[in-house]
C-alpha positions in Angstrom: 30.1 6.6 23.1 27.8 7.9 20.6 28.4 10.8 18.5 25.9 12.5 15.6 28.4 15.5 13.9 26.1 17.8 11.6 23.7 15.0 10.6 20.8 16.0 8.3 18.3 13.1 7.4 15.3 13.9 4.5 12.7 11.8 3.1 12.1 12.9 -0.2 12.1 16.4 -0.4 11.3 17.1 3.2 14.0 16.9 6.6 13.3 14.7 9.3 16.6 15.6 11.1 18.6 18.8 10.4 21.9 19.6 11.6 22.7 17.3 14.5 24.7 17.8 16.8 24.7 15.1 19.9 27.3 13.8 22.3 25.7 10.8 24.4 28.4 9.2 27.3 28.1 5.7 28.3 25.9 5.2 30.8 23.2 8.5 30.2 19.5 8.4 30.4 18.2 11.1 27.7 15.0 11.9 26.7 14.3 12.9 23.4 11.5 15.7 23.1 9.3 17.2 20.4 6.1 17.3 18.9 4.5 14.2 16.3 6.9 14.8 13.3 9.7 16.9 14.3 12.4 13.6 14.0 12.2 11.7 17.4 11.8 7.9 15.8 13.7 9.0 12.5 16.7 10.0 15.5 16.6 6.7 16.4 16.7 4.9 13.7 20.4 6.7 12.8 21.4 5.8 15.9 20.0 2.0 15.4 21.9 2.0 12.0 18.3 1.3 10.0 19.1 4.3 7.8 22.2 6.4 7.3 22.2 10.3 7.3 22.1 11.7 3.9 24.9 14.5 5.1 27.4 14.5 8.3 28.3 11.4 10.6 27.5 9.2 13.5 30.0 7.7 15.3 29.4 4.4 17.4 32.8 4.4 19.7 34.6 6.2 17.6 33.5 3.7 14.3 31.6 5.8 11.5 28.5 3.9 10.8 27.8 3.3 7.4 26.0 0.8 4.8 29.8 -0.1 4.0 30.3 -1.0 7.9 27.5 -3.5 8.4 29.3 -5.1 5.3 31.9 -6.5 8.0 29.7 -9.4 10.2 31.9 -9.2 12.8 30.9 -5.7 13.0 27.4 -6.3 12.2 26.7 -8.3 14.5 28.5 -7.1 17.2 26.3 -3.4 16.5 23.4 -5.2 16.3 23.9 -6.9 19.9 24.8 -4.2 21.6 22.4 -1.6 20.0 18.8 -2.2 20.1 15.5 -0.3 19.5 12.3 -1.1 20.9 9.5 0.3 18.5 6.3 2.5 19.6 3.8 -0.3 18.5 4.8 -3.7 19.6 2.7 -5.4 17.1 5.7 -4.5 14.2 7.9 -6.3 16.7 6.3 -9.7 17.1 6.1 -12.8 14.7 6.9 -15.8 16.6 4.7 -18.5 17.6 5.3 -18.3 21.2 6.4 -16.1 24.2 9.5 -18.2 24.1 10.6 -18.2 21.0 10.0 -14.4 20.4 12.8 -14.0 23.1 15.2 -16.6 22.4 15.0 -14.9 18.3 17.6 -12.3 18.7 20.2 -15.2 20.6 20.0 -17.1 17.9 20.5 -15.1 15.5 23.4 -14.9 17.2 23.9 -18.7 17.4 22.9 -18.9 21.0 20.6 -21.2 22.6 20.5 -19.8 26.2 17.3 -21.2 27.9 18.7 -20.0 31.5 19.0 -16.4 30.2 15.7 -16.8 28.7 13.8 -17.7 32.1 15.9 -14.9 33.5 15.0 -12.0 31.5 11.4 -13.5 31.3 10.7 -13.6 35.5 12.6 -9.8 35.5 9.8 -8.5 33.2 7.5 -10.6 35.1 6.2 -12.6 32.1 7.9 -15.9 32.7 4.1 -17.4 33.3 3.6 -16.3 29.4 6.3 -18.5 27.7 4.5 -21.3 26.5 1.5 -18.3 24.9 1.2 -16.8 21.4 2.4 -13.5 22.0 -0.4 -12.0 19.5 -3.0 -13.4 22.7 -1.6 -10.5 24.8 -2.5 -7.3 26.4 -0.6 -4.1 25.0 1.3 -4.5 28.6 2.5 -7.8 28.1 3.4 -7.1 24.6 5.3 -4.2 25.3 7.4 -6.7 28.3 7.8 -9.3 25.7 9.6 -7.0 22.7 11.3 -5.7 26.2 12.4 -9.2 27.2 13.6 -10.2 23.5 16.1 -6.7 23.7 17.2 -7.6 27.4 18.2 -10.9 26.4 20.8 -9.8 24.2 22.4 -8.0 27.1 23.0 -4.7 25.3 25.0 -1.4 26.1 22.4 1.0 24.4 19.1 1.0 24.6 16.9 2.9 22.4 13.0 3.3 23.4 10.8 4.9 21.2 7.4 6.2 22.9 7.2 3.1 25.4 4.4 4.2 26.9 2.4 5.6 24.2 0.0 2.2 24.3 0.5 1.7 28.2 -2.2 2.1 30.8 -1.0 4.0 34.3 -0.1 1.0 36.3 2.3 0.0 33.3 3.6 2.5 32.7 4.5 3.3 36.9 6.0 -0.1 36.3 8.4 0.8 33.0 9.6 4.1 34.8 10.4 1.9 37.7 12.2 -0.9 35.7 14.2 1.5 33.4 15.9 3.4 36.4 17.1 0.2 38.0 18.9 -0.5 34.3 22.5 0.2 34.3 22.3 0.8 30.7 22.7 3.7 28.1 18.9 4.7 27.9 17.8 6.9 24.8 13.9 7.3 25.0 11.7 9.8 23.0 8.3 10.8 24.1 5.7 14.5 23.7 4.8 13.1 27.5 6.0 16.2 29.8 4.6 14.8 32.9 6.2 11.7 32.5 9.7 13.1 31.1 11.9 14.2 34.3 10.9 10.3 35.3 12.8 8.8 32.3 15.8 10.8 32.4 17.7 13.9 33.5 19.1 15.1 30.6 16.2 16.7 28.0 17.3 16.7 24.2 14.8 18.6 22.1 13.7 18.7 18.8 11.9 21.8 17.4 9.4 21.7 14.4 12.2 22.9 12.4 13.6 19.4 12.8 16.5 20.7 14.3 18.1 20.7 18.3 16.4 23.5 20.2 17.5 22.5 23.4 20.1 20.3 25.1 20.2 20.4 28.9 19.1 19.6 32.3 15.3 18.3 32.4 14.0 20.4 35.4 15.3 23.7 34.0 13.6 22.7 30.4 10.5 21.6 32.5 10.1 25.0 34.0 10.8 27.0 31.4 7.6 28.6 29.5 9.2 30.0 26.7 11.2 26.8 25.6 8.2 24.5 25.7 6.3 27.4 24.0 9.1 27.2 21.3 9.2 23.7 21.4 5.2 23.6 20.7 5.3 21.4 24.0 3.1 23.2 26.7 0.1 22.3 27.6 -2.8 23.9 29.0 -2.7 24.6 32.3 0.8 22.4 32.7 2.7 24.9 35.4 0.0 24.7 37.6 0.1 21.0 37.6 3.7 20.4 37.2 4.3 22.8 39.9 2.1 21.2 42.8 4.0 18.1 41.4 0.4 16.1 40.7 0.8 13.5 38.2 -1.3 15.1 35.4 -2.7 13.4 32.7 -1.2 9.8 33.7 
C-alpha cells in the first residue's frame, strides 16, 4: 500500500530522513520511534504528500507521488481523502467558527454536505454535545477529538497520527489507545512514549539520530531489548524494571 524506496529528505543543509526504506500493508498499526529531531513528523509529512523527498520514491498503491501528481484533481483529491494527518498541536488544525463546521470542512471541500455523517463521527468521539461551540473554547482533549472527528469524517484508508498524546492527560489518552484499536484502518503513529508504544501498535519502526531506520520489527522484542533503545537514545532510567512488572510508568 505504501512504499518509501531510498528516500532521503534535508532541510537546508541538514537530513531529516536518510535512506528509507519502508514497506507498510493495508491494514498495519506501526509506530514510529525516535528521539525529538531524528525525522518522525518530517516521515509523515512524505507520506501525507506535504513535501516530496529530495532523492528516491514513495509510492501510494503503486502511484509515485509527486508535485506533478497532485497536478491531476482527480488524483488530488482522491489522496487527499483517503490520506490524512492529524498534527501534534491541534491548535495548527483549527479555524472554524464552530465544532460543526470544523468537521463538516474537509466534506466540503469535497463538495459534500453530510450532516448524518457529521452527527455520527461527532457521538463516536463523544463530542456531539460540542457542535454548536467554538472549538478554540475547548480543553486540549476535546480539541485533539475534534481535529480527530474532522479526519474520520472523510472516511479514510490511512491514518497518519503524529504524537497524539503529547498534550493529553491519562484518562485521554486511556481513551485514544482504546479508540484507535477498534479502527479498522491503516494506523501510522509516531511517538518517544515507550510505555505507551506496544499499546498503539505491534509493529515498531525506528529512527536513529542519524535520521536513518535503525530498526524495523516486532514491538515487544524492540521493548526488551537494552542495547537497541540504548542505540536508539530511547531508554529511560529505570524503564526495565518498570516495563517488566508491566506498571504503567510515567502515564
Amino acid at each position: 500500500m505504501i512504499e518509501l524506496k531510498n528516500l532521503s529528505y534535508r532541510y537546508g543543509e541538514n537530513h531529516a530522513l536518510k535512506d528509507i526504506n519502508l514497506t507498510v500493508n493495508k491494514g498495519e498499526k506501526i509506530v514510529i520511534l525516535g528521539v525529538n529531531g531524528s525525522g518522525k513528523s518530517t516521515l509523515l509529512k512524505v507520506i501525507n504528500g506535504l513535501i516530496f523527498p529530495e532523492k528516491g520514491e514513495y509510492l501510494y498503491k503503486g502511484r509515485k507521488i509527486t508535485k506533478k501528481a497532485f497536478r491531476d484533481r482527480d488524483f488530488a483529491k482522491s489522496f487527499r481523502k483517503e490520506v490524512v494527518l492529524l498534527f501534534q498541536n491541534p491548535d495548527n488544525m483549527l479555524f472554524n467558527p464552530t465544532v460543526y463546521d470544523e468537521i463538516a470542512f474537509g466534506l466540503r471541500q469535497l463538495g459534500i454536505e453530510d450532516k448524518d455523517r457529521i452527527k455520527i463521527w461527532a457521538g463516536r468521539l463523544k463530542i456531539d454535545h460540542l457542535l454548536d461551540r467554538s472549538p478554540f473554547e475547548l480543553s486540549g482533549g476535546e480539541k485533539q477529538k475534534v481535529c480527530l472527528a474532522s479526519l474520520l469524517v472523510l472516511e479514510p484508508e490511512v491514518l497518519l497520527l503524529d504524537e497524539p498524546t503529547a498534550n493529553l492527560d491519562p484518562a485521554s489518552t486511556d481513551w485514544l489507545i482504546e479508540f484507535l484499536s477498534e479502527l479498522d484502518k491503516t494506523i501510522i503513529t509516531t511517538t518517544h512514549n515507550l510505555f505507551i508504544a506496544g499499546e498503539l501498535g505491534k509493529r515498531s519502526v525506528v529512527l536513529g539520530e542519524n535520521h536513518k531506520i535503525i530498526y524495523d520489527g516486532d514491538m515487544e522484542d524492540f521493548l526488551s531489548d537494552r542495547d537497541l533503545l540504548k542505540k536508539a537514545n530511547l531508554i529511560y532510567k529505570h524503564f526495565f524494571a518498570y516495563y517488566q512488572k508491566g506498571e504503567e510508568y510515567g502515564r
